[in-house]
C-alpha positions as YAML, in Angstrom:
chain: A
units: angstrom
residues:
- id: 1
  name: UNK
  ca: [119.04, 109.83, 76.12]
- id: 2
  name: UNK
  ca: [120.72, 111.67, 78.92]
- id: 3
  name: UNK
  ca: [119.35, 115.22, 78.02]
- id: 4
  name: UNK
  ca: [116.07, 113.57, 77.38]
- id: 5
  name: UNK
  ca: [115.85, 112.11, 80.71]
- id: 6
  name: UNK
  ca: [117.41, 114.58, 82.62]
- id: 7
  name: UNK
  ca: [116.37, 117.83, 80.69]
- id: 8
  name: UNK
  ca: [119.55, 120.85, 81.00]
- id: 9
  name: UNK
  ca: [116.78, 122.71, 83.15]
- id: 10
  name: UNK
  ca: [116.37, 120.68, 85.13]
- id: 11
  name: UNK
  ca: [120.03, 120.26, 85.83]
- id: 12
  name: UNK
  ca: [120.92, 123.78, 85.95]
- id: 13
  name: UNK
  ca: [118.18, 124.27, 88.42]
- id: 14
  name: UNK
  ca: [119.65, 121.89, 90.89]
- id: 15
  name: UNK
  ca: [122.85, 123.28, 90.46]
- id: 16
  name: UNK
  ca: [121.56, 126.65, 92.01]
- id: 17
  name: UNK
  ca: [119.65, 125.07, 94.46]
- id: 18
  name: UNK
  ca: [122.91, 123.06, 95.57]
- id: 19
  name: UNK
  ca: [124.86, 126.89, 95.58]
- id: 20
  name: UNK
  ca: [127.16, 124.78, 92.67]
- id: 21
  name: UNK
  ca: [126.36, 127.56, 90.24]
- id: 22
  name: UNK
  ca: [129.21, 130.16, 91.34]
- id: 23
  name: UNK
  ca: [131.53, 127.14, 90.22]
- id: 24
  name: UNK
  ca: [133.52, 128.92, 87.03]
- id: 25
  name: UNK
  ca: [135.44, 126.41, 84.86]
- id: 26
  name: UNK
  ca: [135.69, 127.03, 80.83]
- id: 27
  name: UNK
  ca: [136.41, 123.14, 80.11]
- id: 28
  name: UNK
  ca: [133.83, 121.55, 82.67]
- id: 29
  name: UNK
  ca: [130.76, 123.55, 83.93]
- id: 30
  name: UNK
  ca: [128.43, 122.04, 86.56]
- id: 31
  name: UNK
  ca: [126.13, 120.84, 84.14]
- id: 32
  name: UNK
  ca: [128.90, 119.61, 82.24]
- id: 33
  name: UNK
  ca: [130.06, 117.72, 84.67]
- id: 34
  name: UNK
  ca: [126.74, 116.23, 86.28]
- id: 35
  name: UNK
  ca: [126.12, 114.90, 82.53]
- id: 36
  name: UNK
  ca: [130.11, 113.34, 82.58]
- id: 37
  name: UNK
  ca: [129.05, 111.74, 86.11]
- id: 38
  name: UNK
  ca: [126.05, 109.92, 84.41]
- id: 39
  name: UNK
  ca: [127.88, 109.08, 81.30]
- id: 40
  name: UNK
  ca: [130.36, 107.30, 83.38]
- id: 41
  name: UNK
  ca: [127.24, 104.64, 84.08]
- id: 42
  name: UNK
  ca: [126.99, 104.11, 80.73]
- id: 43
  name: UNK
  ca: [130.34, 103.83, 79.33]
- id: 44
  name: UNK
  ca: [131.65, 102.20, 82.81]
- id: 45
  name: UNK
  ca: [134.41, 100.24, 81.13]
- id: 46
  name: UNK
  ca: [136.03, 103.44, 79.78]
- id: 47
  name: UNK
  ca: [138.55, 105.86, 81.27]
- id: 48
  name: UNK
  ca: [137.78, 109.25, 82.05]
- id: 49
  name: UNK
  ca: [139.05, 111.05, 78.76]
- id: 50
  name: UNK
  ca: [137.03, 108.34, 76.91]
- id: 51
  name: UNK
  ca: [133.81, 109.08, 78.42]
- id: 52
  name: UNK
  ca: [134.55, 112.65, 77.78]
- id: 53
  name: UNK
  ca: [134.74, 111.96, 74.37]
- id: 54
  name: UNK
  ca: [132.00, 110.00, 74.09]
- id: 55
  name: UNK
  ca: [129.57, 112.12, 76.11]
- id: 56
  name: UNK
  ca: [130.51, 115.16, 74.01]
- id: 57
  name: UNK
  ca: [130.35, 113.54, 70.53]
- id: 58
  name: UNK
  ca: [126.71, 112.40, 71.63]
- id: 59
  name: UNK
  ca: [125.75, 115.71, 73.07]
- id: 60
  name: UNK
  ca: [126.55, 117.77, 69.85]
- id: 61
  name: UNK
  ca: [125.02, 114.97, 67.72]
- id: 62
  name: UNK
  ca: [121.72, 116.18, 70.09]
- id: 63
  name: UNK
  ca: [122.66, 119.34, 69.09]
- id: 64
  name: UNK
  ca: [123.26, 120.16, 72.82]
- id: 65
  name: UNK
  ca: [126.48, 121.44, 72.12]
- id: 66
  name: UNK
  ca: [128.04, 124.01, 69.74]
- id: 67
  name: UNK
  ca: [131.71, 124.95, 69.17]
- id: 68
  name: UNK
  ca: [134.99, 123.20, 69.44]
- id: 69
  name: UNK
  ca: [136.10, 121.31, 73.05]
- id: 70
  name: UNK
  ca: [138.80, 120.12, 74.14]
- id: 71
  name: UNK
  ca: [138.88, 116.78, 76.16]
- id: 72
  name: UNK
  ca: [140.13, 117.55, 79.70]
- id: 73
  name: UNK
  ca: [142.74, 115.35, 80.80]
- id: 74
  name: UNK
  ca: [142.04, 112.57, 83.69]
- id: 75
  name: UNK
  ca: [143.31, 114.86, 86.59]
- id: 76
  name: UNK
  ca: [140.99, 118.27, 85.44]
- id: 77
  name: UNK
  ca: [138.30, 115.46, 85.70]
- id: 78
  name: UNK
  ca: [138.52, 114.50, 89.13]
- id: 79
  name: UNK
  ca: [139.32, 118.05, 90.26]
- id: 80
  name: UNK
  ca: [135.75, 118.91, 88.80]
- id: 81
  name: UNK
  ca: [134.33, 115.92, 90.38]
- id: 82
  name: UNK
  ca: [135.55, 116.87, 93.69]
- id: 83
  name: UNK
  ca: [134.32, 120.18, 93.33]
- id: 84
  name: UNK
  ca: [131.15, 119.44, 92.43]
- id: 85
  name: UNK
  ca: [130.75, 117.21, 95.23]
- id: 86
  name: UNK
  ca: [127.71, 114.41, 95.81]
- id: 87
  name: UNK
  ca: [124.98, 116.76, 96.61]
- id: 88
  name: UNK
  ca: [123.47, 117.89, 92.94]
- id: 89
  name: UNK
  ca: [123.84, 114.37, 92.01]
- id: 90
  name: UNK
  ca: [121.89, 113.05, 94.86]
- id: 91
  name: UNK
  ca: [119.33, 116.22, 94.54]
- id: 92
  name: UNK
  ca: [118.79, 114.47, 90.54]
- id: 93
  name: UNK
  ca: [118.26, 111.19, 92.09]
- id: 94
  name: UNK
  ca: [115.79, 112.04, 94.55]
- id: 95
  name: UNK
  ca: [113.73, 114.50, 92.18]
- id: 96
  name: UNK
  ca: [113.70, 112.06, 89.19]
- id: 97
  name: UNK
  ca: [113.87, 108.23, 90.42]
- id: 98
  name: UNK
  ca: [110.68, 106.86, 90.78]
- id: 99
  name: UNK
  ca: [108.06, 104.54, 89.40]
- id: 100
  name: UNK
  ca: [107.61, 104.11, 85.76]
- id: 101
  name: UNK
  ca: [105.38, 101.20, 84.97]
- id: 102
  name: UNK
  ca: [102.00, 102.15, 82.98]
- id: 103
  name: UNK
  ca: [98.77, 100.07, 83.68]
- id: 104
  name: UNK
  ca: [99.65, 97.79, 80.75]
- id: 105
  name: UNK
  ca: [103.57, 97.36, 81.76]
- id: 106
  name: UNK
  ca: [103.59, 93.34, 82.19]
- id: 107
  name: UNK
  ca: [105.03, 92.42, 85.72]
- id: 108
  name: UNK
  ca: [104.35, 95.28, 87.33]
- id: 109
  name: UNK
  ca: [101.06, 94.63, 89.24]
- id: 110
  name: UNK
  ca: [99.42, 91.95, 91.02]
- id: 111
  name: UNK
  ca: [95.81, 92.71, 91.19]
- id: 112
  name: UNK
  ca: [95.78, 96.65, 92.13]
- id: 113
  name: UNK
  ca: [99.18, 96.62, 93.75]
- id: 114
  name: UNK
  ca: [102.14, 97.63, 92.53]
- id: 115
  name: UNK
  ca: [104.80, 95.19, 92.67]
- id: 116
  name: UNK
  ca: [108.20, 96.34, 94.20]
- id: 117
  name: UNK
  ca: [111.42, 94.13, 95.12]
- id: 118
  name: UNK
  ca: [113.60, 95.18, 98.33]
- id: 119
  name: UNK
  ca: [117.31, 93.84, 97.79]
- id: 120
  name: UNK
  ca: [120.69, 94.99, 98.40]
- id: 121
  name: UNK
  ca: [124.58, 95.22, 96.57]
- id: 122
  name: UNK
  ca: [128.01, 96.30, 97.10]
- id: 123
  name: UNK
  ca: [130.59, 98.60, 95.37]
- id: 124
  name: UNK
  ca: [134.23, 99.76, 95.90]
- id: 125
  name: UNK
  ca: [134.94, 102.94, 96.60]
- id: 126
  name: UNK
  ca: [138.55, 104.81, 96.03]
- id: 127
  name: UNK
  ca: [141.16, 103.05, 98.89]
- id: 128
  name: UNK
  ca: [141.26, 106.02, 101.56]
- id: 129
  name: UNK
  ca: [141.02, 106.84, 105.27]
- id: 130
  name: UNK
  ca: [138.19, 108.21, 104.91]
- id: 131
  name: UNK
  ca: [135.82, 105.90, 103.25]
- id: 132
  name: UNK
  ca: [138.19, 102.80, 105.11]
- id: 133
  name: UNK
  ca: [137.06, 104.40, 107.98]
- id: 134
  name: UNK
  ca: [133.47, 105.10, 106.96]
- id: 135
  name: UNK
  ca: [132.26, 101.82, 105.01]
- id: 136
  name: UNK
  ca: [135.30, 99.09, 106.16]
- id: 137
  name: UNK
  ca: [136.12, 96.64, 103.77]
- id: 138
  name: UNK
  ca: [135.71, 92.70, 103.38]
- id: 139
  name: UNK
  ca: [138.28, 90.54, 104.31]
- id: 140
  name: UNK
  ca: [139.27, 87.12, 102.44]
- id: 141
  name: UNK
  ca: [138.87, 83.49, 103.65]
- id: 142
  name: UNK
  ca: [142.71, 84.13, 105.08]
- id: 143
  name: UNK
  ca: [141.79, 87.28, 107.20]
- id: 144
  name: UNK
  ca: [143.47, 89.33, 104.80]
- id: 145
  name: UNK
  ca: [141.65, 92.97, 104.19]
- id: 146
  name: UNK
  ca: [141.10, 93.46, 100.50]
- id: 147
  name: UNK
  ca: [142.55, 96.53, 98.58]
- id: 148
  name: UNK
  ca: [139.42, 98.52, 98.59]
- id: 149
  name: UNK
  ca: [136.36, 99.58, 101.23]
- id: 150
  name: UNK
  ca: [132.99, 98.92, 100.08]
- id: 151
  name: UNK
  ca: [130.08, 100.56, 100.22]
- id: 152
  name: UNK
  ca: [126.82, 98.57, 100.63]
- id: 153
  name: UNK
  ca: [123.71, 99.80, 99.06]
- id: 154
  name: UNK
  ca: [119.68, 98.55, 99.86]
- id: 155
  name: UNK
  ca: [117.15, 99.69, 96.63]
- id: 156
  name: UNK
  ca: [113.90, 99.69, 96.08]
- id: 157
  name: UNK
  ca: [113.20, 98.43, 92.52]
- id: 158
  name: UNK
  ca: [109.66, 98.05, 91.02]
- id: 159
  name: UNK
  ca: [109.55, 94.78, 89.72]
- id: 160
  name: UNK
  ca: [108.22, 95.08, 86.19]
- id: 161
  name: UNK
  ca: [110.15, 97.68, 85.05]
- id: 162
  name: UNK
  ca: [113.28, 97.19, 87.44]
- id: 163
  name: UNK
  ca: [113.81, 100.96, 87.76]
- id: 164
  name: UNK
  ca: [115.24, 102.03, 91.10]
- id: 165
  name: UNK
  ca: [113.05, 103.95, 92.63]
- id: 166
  name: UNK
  ca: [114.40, 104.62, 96.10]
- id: 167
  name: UNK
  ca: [117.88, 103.81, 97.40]
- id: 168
  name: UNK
  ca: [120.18, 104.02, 100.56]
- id: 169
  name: UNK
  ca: [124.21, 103.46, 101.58]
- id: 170
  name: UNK
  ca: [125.86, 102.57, 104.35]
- id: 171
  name: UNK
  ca: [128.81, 100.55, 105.87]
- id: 172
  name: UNK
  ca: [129.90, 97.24, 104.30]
- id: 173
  name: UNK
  ca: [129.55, 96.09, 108.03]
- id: 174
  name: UNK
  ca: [125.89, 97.18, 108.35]
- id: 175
  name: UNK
  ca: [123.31, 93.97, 107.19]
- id: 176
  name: UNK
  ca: [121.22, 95.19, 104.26]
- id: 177
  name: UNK
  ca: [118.00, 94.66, 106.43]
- id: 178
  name: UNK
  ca: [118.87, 96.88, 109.12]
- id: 179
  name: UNK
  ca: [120.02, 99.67, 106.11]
- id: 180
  name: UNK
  ca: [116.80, 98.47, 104.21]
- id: 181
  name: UNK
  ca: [114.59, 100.05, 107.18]
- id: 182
  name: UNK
  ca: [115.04, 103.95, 106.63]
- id: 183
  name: UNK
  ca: [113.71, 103.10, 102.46]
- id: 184
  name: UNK
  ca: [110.49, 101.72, 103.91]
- id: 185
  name: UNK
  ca: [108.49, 105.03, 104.83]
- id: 186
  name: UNK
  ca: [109.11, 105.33, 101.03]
- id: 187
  name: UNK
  ca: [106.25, 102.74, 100.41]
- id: 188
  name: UNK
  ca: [102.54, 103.52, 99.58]
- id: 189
  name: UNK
  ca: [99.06, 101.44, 100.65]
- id: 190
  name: UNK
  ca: [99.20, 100.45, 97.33]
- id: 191
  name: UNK
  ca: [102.68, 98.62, 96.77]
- id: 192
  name: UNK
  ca: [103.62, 95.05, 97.26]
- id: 193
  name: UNK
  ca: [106.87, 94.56, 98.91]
- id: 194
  name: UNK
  ca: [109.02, 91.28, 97.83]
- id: 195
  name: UNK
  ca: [111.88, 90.98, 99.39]
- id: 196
  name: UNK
  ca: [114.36, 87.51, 99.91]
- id: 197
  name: UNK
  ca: [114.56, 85.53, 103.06]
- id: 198
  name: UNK
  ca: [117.30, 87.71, 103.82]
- id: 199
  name: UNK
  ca: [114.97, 90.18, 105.21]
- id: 200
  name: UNK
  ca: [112.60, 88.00, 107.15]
- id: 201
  name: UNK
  ca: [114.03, 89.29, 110.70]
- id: 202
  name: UNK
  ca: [110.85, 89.94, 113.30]
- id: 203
  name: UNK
  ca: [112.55, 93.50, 113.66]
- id: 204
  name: UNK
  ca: [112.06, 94.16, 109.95]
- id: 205
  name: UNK
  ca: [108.37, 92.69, 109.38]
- id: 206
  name: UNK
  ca: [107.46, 94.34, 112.74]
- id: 207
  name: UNK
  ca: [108.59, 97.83, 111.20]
- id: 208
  name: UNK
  ca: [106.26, 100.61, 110.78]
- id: 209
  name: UNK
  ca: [106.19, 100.52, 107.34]
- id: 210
  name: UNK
  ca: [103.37, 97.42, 108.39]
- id: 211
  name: UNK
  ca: [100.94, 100.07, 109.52]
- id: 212
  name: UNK
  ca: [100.59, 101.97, 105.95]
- id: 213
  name: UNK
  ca: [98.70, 98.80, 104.30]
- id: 214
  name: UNK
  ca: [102.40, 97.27, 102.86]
- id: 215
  name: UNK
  ca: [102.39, 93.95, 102.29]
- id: 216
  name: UNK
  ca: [105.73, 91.99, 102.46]
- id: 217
  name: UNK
  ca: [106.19, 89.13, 101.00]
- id: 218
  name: UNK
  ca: [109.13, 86.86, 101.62]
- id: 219
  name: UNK
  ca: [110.51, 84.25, 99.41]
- id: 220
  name: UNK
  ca: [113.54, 82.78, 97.77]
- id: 221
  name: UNK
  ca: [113.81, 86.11, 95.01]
- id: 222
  name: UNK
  ca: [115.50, 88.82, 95.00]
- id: 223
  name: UNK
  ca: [115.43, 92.53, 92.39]
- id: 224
  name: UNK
  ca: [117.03, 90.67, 89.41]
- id: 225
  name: UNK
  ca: [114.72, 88.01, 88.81]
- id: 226
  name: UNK
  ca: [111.54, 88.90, 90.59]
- id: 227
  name: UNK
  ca: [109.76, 90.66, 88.03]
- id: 228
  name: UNK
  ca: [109.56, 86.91, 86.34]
- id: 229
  name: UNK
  ca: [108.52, 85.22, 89.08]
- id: 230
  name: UNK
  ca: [105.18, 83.67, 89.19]
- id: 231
  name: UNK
  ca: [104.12, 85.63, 92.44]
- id: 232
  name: UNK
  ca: [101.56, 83.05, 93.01]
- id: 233
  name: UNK
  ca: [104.12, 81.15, 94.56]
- id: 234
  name: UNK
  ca: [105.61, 84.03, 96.61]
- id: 235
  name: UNK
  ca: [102.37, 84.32, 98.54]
- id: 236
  name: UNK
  ca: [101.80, 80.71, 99.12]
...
């Protein structure tokens, strides 16, 4: 599924285009790694060597890979990672996230717009300076700081198929609206924004994303469950 999606040349050809492709390693290769990075969303409730495993077993099942390998242990992972860095992974994102619903995909349109759902999550991210200083981190009902920062991240999701077509990160302390803004230029005349009460501030509905023919609906829904909701009722 991974190779299928995200076809080797395509991979190898943002790892030039990211200057990654001087990076020399026998056990983990750029590509290699950029597949491991993926595989980690799949198999999230396995350890590094485990996904390893996994990803490799799969990959010569595709026939994708010949020869004998040797798992790399946890820390030769994370050195890899760290090497890599986030840009080649972002570069996928942005060249292959998009829309994917067909004319026949059921709860994807209303009328001749497409529908498309506007909502927000969190994640933790490794305890550090850096990213405590970057994103911040929650604190409990006691005013106690919890043991790791979070990240918080707006999407844009189309509805029917609930692929993400379009998404942003920021500071745990930044409001998903106000992070929400910067995804909006993303929309065409032809989509239909639902988005949760949430984001019913007059500084977000008076964004310029109003002048491309957007509509936005508000309602009591949000990216999980909108692409079942009777959107009658959201436009009432």
């Amino acid at each position: 599924m991974l190779t299928r999606t995200f076809p080797p040349e395509l991979v190898d050809r943002i790892v030039e285009e990211s200057g990654k492709s001087g990076q020399r390693n026998r056990l983990l290769p750029p590509r290699v790694v950029i597949y491991f990075v993926l595989a980690m969303c799949l198999f999230s409730g396995q350890g590094y060597e485990e996904v390893a495993r996994l990803l490799t077993q799969g990959l010569a099942w595709a026939r994708r890979w010949s020869g004998s390998w040797q798992v790399p242990t946890t820390a030769v992972i994370s050195r890899a990672r760290a090497k890599l860095g986030p840009e080649p992974l972002k570069a996928l994102f942005e060249q292959t996230a998009g829309p994917v619903a067909t004319e026949s995909t059921a709860g994807s349109w209303y009328g001749s717009w497409r529908l498309m759902a506007v909502d927000g999550t969190t994640f933790d991210v490794p305890d550090g300076e850096g990213n405590d200083a970057r994103f911040g981190r929650p604190t409990t009902h006691r005013g106690e700081r919890t043991a790791f920062p979070q990240v918080r991240v707006p999407a844009l999701a189309e509805c029917g198929t609930r692929a993400i077509t379009h998404a942003t990160l920021g500071p745990f302390t930044t409001a998903e609206s106000v992070l929400a803004r910067e995804l909006f230029e993303a929309l065409g005349p032809d989509d239909l924004l639902m988005a949760d009460r949430g984001f019913a501030a007059p500084a977000l509905t008076g964004h310029p994303a109003a002048g491309t023919g957007t509509v936005t609906v508000t309602g009591r829904t949000n990216a999980s469950t909108v692409g079942t909701l009777p959107v009658a009722r959201g436009l009432q």
